[in-house]
N, C-alpha and C positions, 0 to 999 in steps of 0.2 A: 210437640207433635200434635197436629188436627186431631181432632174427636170424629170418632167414627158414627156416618150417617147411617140411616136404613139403605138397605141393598137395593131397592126400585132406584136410589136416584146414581146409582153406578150403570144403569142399563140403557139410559137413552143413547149413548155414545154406538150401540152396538146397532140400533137403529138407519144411524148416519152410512157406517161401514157396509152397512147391507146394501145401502140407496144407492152408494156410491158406483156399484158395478151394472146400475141398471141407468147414471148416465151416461154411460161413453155409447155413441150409435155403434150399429154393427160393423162397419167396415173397419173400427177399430179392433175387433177380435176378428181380422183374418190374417191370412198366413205372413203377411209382410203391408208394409206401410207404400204408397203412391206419392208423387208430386215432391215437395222439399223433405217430406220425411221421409221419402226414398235415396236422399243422397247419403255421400259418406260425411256431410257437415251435420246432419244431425241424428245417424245412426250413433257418432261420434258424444254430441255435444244437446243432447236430447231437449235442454231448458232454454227459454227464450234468454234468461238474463240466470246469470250467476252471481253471486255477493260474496265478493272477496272473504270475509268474516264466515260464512258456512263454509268456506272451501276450505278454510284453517281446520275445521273439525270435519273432515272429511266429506263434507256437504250433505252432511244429515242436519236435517232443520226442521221438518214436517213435524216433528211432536213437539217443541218447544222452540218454536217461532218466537222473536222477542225482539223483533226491532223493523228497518223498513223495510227488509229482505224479506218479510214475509209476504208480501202481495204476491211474489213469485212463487214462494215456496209452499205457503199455507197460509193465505190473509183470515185465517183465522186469530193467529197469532197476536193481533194488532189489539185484542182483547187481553194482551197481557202487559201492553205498553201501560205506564202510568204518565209519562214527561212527554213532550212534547218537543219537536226539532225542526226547524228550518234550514235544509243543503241549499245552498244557492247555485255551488258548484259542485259537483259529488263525479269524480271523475273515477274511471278504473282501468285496468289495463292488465291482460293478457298476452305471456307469448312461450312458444317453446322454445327450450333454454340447454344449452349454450346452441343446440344447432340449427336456430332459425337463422340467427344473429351471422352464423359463417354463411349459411346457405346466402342470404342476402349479400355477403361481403362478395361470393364468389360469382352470385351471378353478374353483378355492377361489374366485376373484371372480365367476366366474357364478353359482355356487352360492349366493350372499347376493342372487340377483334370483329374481322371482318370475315364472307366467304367460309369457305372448309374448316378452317382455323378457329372460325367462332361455332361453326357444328360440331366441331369434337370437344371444343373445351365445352361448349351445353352437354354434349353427349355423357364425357368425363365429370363435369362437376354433379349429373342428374343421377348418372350409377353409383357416384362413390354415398349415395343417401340410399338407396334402395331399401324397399322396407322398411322407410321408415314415414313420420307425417311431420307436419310442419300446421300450426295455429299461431296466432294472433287474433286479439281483439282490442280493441278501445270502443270507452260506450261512457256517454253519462246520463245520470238518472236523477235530477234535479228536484226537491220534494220537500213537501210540509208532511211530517205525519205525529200523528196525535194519540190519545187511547181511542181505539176502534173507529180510525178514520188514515187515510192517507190519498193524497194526491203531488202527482208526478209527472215530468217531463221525461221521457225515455229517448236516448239516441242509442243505439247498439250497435257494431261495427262486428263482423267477425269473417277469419276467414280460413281454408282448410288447403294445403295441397300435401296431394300422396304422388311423389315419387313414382313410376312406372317401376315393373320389376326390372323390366331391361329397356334403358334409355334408347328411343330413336330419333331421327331428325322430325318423325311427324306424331313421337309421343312422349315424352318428356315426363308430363305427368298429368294428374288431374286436378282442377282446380274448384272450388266454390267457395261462393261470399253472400253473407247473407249482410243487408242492411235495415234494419228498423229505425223507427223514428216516430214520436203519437204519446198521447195523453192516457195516462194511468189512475185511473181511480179504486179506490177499496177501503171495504169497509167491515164491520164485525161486530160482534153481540155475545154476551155470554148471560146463559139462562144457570138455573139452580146453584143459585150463588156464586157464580162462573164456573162451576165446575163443567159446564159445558159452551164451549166457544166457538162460535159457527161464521165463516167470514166467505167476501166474494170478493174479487175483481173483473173490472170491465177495463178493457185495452182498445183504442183505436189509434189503430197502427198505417202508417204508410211503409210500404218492404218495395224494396229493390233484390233483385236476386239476381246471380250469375252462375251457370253451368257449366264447367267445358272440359268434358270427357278424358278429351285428348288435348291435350297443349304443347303445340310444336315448339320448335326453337326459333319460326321469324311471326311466331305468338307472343314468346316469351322477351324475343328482343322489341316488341314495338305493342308491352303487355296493355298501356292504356289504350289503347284502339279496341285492341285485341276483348279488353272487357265492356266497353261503351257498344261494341258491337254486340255479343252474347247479352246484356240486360234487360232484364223486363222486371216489372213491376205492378203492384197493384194496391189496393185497400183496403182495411177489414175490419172487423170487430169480431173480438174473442175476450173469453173469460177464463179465472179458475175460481173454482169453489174449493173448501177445506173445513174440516172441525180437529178439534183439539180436548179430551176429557182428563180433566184430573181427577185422581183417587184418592181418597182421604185416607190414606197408607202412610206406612214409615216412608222416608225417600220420597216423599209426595212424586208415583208416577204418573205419568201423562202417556196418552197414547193420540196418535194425529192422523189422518190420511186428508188427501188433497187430489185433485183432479183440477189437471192443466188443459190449456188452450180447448174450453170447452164450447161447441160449436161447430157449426158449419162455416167459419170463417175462411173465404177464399179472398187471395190477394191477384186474382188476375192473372194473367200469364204466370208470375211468379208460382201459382200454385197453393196450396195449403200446409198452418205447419202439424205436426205429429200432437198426436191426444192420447192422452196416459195418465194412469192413475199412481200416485205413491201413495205410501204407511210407511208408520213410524212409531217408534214405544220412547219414552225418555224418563228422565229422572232428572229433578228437582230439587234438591233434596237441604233442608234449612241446617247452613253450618255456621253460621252465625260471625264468619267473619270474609267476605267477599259473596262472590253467588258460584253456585257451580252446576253446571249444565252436561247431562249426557245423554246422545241418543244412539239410535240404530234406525237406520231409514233401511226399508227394500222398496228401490225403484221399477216401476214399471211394471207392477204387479199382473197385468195380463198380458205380458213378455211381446207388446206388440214393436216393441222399437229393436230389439235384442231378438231378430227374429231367427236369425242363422248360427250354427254350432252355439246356441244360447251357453253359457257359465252362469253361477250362482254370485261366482264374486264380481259380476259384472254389474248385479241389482245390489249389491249390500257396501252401503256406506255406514260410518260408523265413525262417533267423535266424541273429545270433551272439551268442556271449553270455563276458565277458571277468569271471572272478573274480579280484579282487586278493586277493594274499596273508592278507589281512588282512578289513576288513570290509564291504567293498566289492565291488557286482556292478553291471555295465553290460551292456546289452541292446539290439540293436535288428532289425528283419527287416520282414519282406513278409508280409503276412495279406493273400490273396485279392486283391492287385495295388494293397496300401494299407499305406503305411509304418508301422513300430512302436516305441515305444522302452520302454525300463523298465528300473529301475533296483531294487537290493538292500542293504539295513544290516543285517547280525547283529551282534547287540550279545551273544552268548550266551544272557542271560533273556527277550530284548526284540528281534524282529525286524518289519522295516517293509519293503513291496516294493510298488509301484506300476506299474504301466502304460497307456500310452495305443497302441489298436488302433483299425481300421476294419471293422465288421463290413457285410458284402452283403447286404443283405437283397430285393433283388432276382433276379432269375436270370441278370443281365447285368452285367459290372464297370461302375459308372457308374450305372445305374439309380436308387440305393435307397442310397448309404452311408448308415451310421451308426455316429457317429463316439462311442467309448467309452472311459471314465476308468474307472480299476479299481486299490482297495487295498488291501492285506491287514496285519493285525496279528496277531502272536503274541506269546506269552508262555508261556516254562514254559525248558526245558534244553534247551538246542542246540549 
């Protein structure tokens, strides 16, 4: 166990936490969010990118950041790297499961009817989902990262439909797709022996966005038009900051907070994305045979994304995550009051990581699950 410091150098951390609330601008703390943070893709899915590997532990990562998924979560973290890796390919994928996979099977069969015939089967295949959501994503995030450095090629792909409650020929459902693409950079520092870790990233993003409220059925049957017509797009530059303090305690805890897409970053017609702050507590703790990780993240701390019939378990992710010696990672935790598991192989050239979550897509736990498969492939030096 660490040898316990004087107590001044456990209090700068508390300084960071303070600051923290005094960067988000004000329209951040008003009643609800405008532009892309006003839809249901990121009421839903609030993070620019997600990392397969946090999403095994519930997607709590903010206090014990430890790999390249920290530039999104807390590029503070990157102060805890010691090795160095090269993805060359680092690919991932999302989708909800098992009934994205029917809905797609069912709509290709309506699409082969013509006239009345293919508006009832749209009509029939759109209500027997009602109430529920449908996601996909594919993205890769191509990247060198180091101790207290990392740079990245991001492509992000994602996209959202909600079912109408009651299927018509001129609403069907709603749909939106966000696309990113742009250069990632971040970086980090740790002061008083690292017990305090302070990191930042800069993102310049190209986004393509698509809206469309209402999506009929001669939408749905001729949908690439249908989307090439609703896009717009734009440019931006946005950042997050984050710090990370550890205590020279038993369980060596860590406490983290982070603050996303920070800025005035407008992408054009597309809009702007949502600004939010997280916290997080973890634990560390030296067992002397693998490593083991646990945290508890509460998202969104100034409840700006979670703005309607707000839940508690909607901000509180929660996980653990067990690395064997070797090449082996085990995962599991709590997303939003729905269990998580996932699992990790480094094979050195060749890494494989998977998870299954529960995302809310409602504003009440229970409402709206949807239930999500997610895998990632890399290849390059690890």
């Amino acid at each position: 166990m660490k040898s316990l410091r004087p107590l001044f150098l456990q209090i700068p951390f508390l300084l960071f936490f303070g600051a923290t609330l005094f960067l988000v601008p004000c329209h951040a703390l008003a009643a609800g969010p405008s532009g892309i943070a006003g839809t249901a893709l990121f009421q839903q899915f609030p993070l620019l990118y997600q990392g397969v590997m946090p999403l095994g532990m519930g997607g709590a990562f903010t206090a014990v950041a430890d790999d390249e998924n920290a530039v999104f979560y807390n590029p503070a973290g990157l102060d805890n790297i010691q090795d160095s890796s090269f993805k060359i390919l680092n690919v991932s994928t999302d989708a909800t499961y098992p009934g994205l996979f029917t809905l797609y099977n069912n709509v290709q069969s309506d699409n082969q009817l013509s006239g009345t015939a293919q508006d009832s089967a749209f009509i029939n295949t759109f209500n027997s989902v009602a109430n529920q959501s449908f996601y996909a994503r594919v993205g890769n995030y191509s990247n060198y990262t180091t101790h207290d450095f990392s740079i990245g090629l991001l492509t992000n792909n994602q996209v959202l439909g909600v079912p109408s409650a009651v299927a018509t020929t001129s609403n069907l459902a709603s749909l939106t797709a966000l696309s990113d693409t742009g250069i990632v950079i971040s970086g980090a520092m740790g002061f008083f022996n690292h017990h305090l870790q302070i990191g930042g990233t800069l993102m310049g993003l190209n986004q393509m966005f698509v809206d469309i409220p209402q999506l009929s059925v001669a939408q749905v049957s001729n949908l690439q038009s249908t989307i090439n017509a609703n896009l717009t797009h734009g440019l931006g530059i946005l950042g997050n900051v984050g710090a990370i303090y550890h205590f020279d305690l038993p369980l060596n805890p860590t406490i983290g907070a982070s603050v996303e897409n920070i800025g005035t970053a407008s992408f054009g017609q597309a809009g702007s994305l949502p600004q939010f702050i997280n916290a997080g507590v973890g634990l560390d703790p030296d067992i002397g045979f693998g490593r083991l990780l646990v945290d508890v993240d509460y998202v969104d701390v100034t409840n700006y994304l979670y703005y309607t019939g707000d839940s508690l378990w909607l901000h509180t992710h929660a996980g653990i995550q067990y690395q064997f010696p070797s090449i082996l990672t085990l995962s599991a935790g709590i997303y939003e009051g729905y269990p998580t598991v996932g699992f990790g192989l480094d094979l050195w050239a060749f890494e494989i990581n998977g998870s299954y979550y529960t995302e809310e897509a409602g504003v009440v736990p229970g409402q709206n699950p949807n239930h999500i498969l997610t895998l990632q492939v890399a290849f390059g030096w690890m």
